[in-house]
C-alpha positions as CSV (number, residue, x, y, z in Angstrom):
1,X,132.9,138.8,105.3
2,X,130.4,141.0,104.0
3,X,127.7,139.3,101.2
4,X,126.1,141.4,98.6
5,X,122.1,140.4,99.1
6,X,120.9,139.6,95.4
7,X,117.6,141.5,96.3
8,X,117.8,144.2,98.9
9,X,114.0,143.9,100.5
10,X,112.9,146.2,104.0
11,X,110.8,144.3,106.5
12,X,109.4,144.5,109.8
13,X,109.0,141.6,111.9
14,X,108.7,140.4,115.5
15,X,111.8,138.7,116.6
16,X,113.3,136.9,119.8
17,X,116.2,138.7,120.3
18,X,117.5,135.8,122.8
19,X,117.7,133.6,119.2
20,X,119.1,136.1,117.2
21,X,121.7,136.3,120.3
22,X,122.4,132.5,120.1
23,X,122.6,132.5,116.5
24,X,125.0,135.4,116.2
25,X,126.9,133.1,118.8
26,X,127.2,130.6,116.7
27,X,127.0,132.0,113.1
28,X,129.6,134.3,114.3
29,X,127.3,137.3,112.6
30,X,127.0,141.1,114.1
31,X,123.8,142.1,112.9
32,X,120.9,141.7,112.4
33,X,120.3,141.4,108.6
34,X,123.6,139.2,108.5
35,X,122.2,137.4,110.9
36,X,119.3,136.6,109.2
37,X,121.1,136.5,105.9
38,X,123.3,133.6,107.2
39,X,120.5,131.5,109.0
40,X,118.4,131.6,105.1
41,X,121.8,130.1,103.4
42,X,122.1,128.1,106.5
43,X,118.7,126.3,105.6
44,X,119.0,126.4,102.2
45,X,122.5,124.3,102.7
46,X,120.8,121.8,105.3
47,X,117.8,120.9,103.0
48,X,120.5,120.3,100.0
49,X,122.7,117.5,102.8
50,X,119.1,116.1,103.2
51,X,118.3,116.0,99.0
52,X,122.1,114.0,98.9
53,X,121.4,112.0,101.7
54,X,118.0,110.3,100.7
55,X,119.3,109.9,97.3
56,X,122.5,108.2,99.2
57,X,119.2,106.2,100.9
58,X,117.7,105.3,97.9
59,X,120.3,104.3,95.5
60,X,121.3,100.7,95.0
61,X,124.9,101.0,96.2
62,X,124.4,102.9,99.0
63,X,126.2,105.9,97.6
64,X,125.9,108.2,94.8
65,X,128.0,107.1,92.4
66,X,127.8,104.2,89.9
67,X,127.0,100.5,90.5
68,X,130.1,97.9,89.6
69,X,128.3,97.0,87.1
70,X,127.9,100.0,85.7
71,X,131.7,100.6,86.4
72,X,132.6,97.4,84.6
73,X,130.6,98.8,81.8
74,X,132.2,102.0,81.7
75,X,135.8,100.9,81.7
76,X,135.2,98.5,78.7
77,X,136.6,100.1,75.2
């Protein structure tokens, strides 16, 4: 599937083309920019799983959504 890039921008960098080779393996990507295009969102996704799991961590009930206390209190007319 083909993503329009919100910001077309040229680069040149060094690369290790045995990485970009195992992550086209495993991204399932052709090219180069896709490539890199998918690895970014890849990132992107993995620090938001971390964000919801340390506020999974932190909360009270061990999950995300409301105490039963605050359940209780929601439910009530």
């Amino acid at each position: 599937m083909v993503k329009e890039i919100s910001k077309k921008d040229k680069t040149s960098m060094v690369i290790d083309r045995e990485k970009v080779a195992e992550a086209q393996a495993i991204l399932g990507t052709t090219t180069l920019a896709e490539t890199v295009d998918r690895a970014l969102d890849e990132v992107i996704a993995l620090q938001a799983r971390r964000r919801l799991m340390d506020r999974i961590r932190r909360s009270k009930t061990g999950g995300i959504g409301p105490t039963p206390e605050e359940l209780r209190r929601l439910r009530e007319p």
